[in-house]
N, C-alpha and C positions, 0 to 999 in steps of 0.2 A: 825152617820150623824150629822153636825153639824146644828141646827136649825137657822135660822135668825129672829130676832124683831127690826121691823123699821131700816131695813140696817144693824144692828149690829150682826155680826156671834155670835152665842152664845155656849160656849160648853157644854153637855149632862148635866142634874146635877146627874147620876149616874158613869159619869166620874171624874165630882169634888170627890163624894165620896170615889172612889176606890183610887184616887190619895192623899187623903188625910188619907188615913189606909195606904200608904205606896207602891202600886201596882205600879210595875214598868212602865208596859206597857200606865196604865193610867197617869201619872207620864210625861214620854214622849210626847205622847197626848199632855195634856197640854202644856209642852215647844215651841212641833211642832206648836202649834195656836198661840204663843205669838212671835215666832221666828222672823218673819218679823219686829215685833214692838222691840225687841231686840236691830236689825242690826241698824237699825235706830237710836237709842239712842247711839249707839256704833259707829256709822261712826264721821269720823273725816276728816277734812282737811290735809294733809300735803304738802310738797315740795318739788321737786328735786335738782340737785344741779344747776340747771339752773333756777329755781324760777318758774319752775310751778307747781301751783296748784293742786293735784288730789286727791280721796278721797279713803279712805280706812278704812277699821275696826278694831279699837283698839281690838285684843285680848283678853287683860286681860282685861279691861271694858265687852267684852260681856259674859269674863266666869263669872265675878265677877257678871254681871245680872241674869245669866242664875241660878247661885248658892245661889242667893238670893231669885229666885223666887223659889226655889225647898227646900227652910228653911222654905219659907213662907207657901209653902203649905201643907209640913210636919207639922208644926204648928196651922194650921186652923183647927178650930173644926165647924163641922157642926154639929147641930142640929134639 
């Protein structure tokens, strides 16, 4: 269950740990909470061949987030 303080979802911090020894399923977890904020970073503008507007999700921007943030967490040491 994720906890909230002052609005902001927060995730387990026995999930930060499992996900930072390597646990897949925590690992996941993780991703799934940041997903939203992902997509968003990753949406983009483009255009038809009639010049409209619509938006859509660069791909490779969201895999290159998602692969970043799964270095980072592999990398984190909690103490």
């Amino acid at each position: 269950m994720i906890k909230t303080h002052n609005n902001i979802n927060l995730l387990p911090f026995s999930i930060i740990v499992k996900a930072t020894n390597g646990d897949i399923n925590a690992i996941n977890k993780v991703l799934k909470h940041y997903d939203d904020y992902i997509i968003t970073l990753s949406t983009r503008y483009s255009y038809d061949k009639c010049g409209n507007a619509f938006f859509l999700i660069d791909e490779y921007l969201h895999s290159e987030l998602r692969n970043r943030l799964v270095a980072c967490i592999l990398s984190f040491a909690v103490t």
